[in-house]
C-alpha angles and dihedrals in degrees: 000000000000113000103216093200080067130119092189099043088046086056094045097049106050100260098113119040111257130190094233136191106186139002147176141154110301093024147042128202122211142167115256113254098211088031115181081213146009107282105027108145132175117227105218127192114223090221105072109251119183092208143325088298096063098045124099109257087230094050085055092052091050084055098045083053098050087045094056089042099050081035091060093037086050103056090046092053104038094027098233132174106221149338146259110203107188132186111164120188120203136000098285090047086066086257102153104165111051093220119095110256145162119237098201107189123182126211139229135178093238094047099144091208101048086161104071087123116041145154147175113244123243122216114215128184118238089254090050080052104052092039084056089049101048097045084046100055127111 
C-alpha cells in the first residue's frame, strides 16, 4: 500500500519528478539527490515499507536482485571498482526516510570521501565472543 504522507512513495510512484534510471512495476530506481558518487542510486519500492521488517520477504528478494543487476550495469558503464550496498533501519542506524530503500554507491579509486562508511572497530574476548554467538544463534 502507497503512504501518501511519503516523500519516497510519492517518488516511486510517479508524484514528484525523479531522475530515474529503471523502473517496473514493484520498484523504482533514482539517482540519489545529495550522491556520495557519481552513480549512487536508491533502489524504492513502490509499496510503502518502514524498514526491512515490514517489508514481504519476496518483495526483498526482488531488491536484492535489481541491486545486484543495476550493480553490475553500473560498473560496466562508469567503470567503477567496487560497491557500497546500504540498507539502514531505524533512526540510530542513520535511517532518515522511514521507507525501505537501497543506497547503491559505486566506487572509484579516486573517490575523494572513501569514508562514507566508517566505524570504529570493537575488540571482544574470546569469551565475549562465544557468549555473542551463542545468544545469537538460531
Amino acid at each position: 500500500m502507497k503512504d501518501d504522507n511519503c516523500i519516497f512513495c510519492k517518488l516511486a510512484n510517479g508524484d514528484i519528478p525523479t531522475n530515474s534510471i529503471y523502473e517496473d512495476d514493484d520498484f523504482k530506481v533514482i539517482l540519489d539527490a545529495s550522491p556520495a558518487t557519481k552513480g549512487h542510486v536508491l533502489i524504492l519500492p513502490k509499496q510503502h515499507y518502514a524498514n526491512i521488517f515490514e517489508i514481504e520477504d519476496e518483495t526483498l528478494a526482488k531488491a536484492a536482485k535489481l541491486a545486484k543487476k543495476i550493480m553490475t550495469h553500473e560498473k560496466d558503464v562508469l567503470g567503477c571498482e567496487g560497491y557500497n550496498l546500504v540498507q539502514n533501519n531505524g533512526e540510530v542506524a542513520g535511517q532518515t526516510v522511514f521507507h525501505f530503500h537501497m543506497h547503491l554507491i559505486p566506487r572509484y579509486e579516486s573517490d575523494d570521501n572513501k569514508n562514507v562508511i566508517e566505524w570504529n572497530h570493537k575488540e571482544f574476548t574470546d569469551d565475549e565472543m562465544k557468549t555473542i554467538c551463542d545468544e545469537m544463534s538460531m
